[in-house]
N, C-alpha and C positions, 0 to 999 in steps of 0.2 A: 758284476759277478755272474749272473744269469749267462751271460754271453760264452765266460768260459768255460760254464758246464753246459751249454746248449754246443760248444764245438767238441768239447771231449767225446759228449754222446756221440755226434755227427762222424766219430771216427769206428764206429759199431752201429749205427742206423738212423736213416733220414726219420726227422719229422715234421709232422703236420703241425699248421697254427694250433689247432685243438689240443694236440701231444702236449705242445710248448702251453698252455694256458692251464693246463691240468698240473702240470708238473707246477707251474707258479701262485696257484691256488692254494698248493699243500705247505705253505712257509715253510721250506725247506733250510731257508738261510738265515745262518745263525751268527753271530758276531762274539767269538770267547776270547778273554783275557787270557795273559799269560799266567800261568801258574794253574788257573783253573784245574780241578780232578773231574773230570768228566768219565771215568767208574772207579769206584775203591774193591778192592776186593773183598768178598763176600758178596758183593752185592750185586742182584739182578738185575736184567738189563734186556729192553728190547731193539735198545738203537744200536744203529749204523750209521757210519761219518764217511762223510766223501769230506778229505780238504781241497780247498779252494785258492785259498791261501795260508800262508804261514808252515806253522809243525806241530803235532803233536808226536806222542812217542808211549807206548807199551814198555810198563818192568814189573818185574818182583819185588816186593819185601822178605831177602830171605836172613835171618840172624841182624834183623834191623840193618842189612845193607841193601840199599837199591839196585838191583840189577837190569838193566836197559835191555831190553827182546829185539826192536825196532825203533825205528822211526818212519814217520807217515809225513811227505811234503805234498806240494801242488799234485793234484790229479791224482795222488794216492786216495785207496777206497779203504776200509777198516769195518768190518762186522766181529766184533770180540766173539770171541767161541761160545762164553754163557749165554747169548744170542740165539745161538743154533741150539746146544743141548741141553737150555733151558736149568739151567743150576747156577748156582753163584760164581761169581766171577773168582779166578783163581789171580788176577792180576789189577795194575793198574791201570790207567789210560791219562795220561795229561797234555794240556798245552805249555810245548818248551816256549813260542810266541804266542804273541797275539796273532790270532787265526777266525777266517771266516770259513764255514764248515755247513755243508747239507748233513742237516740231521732226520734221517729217517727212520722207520717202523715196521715192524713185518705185517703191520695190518693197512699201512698206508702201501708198502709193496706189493700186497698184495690185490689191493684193489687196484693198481695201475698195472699190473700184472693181467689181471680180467679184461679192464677194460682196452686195454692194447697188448697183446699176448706178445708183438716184438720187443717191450721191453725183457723179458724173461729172456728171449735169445740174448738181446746184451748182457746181461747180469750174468746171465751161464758163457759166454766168450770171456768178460771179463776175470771172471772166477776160474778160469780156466787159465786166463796168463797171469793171473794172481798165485794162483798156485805152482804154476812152471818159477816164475821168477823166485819164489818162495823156497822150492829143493833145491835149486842153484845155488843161493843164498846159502843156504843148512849145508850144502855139501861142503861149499866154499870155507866157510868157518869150520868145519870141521877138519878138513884135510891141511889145514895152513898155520902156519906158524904166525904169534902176535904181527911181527911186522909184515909180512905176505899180506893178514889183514886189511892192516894201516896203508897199505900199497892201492889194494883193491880198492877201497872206499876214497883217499883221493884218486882213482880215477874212475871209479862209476858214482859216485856222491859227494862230491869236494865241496858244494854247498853247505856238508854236515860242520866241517872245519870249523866254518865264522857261523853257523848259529847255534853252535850246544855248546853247551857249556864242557869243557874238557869232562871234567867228573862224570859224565854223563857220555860223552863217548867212550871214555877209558871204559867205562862198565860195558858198553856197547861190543866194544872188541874184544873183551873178557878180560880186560887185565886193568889193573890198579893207575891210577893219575899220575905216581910218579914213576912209572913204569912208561906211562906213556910220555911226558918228559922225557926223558932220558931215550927213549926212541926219538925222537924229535932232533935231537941232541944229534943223536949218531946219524939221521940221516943229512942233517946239514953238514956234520966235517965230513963224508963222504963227497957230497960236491964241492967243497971246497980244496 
C-alpha cells in the first residue's frame, strides 16, 4: 500500500528516502471494515482520510432518511469540514467496503509541513483540483435531470454501479431506489 501512496504523491513532488521514512514513521495506514462510522455527526474531529483502497462515502441524517453527499474511492483525499472549522461535524463518513485508508492529523500535517515545506505545495495543488472537480460536480447535479445524472456517473464513476448498494446511490443522485429502478428499466428497453 505504501507504494500507491508514495506514486500518487510522485504525481505532485519527488521524494527523498528521508521524506519516504517520515511519512512511514507516522502509521499512517489503517485497515477499516466495512460498515465502520468513521465520524457521526456531532462529533468532532481532527482526521483526514486519504483512500487507498476500497470506498467510503459522506451523508446526512435528515427526517431519519440517509442522504449520500459523496463517495470517496482509490486515490480520493477527504478532510470533513469540522476539521477546518473546528465545530461538530454536521455529517456522516463510512466505510461502504472494506478499505485501507491514511489516516492523518493536522498536528501530524503539520509537522511534516515544517519539516518539508513541499509537502504543503502538494496539499495546496491537490486541494486546488479537489475543489475544481468538486464545482463541476455541484454544477453538474444541479443543472441536470435524474437520468442526465445516472448518464454521467456511469461514465465518469461506473465502478459506483457494482459497489454501493443501490439505496445508496439512488440517494446519491437525489432520487428514490425505485425511482432508480425504473430508470434502469427504461434505459434497457431503449437499447433494445
Amino acid at each position: 500500500m505504501q507504494n500507491k501512496l508514495f506514486e500518487f504523491i510522485a504525481k505532485y513532488i519527488s521524494l527523498t528516502d528521508e521524506e519516504r521514512n517520515v511519512l512511514l514513521s507516522l502509521n499512517l495506514f489503517h485497515t477499516v471494515k466495512k460498515g465502520t462510522v468513521l465520524l457521526k455527526e456531532g462529533q468532532l474531529s481532527k482526521e483526514s482520510y486519504f483512500v487507498l483502497q476500497g470506498c467510503i462515502r459522506t451523508y446526512y441524517i435528515i427526517d431519519g432518511e440517509e442522504k449520500t453527499t459523496a463517495f470517496y474511492t482509490e486515490m480520493d483525499a477527504l478532510t470533513p469540514h469540522c476539521v477546518i472549522n473546528k465545530a461538530p461535524s454536521d455529517y456522516y463518513i463510512s466505510c461502504v467496503e472494506d478499505s485501507i485508508l491514511t489516516i492523518s492529523n493536522a498536528d501530524m500535517e503539520a509537522e511534516v509541513n515544517t519539516k518539508f515545506p513541499k509537502f504543503e505545495l502538494m496539499c495546496r495543488r491537490l486541494s486546488e483540483e479537489l475543489l475544481a472537480r468538486q464545482r463541476i460536480d455541484f454544477d453538474e447535479f444541479k443543472t441536470s435531470s435524474p437520468e442526465q445524472r445516472y448518464l454521467n456517473l456511469l461514465q465518469k464513476r461506473p465502478d459506483l454501479i457494482q459497489r454501493v448498494p443501490q439505496h445508496q446511490l439512488a440517494s446519491y443522485l437525489g432520487i428514490k431506489p425505485q425511482s432508480l429502478s425504473r430508470l434502469r428499466a427504461r434505459m434497457l428497453e431503449k437499447k433494445s
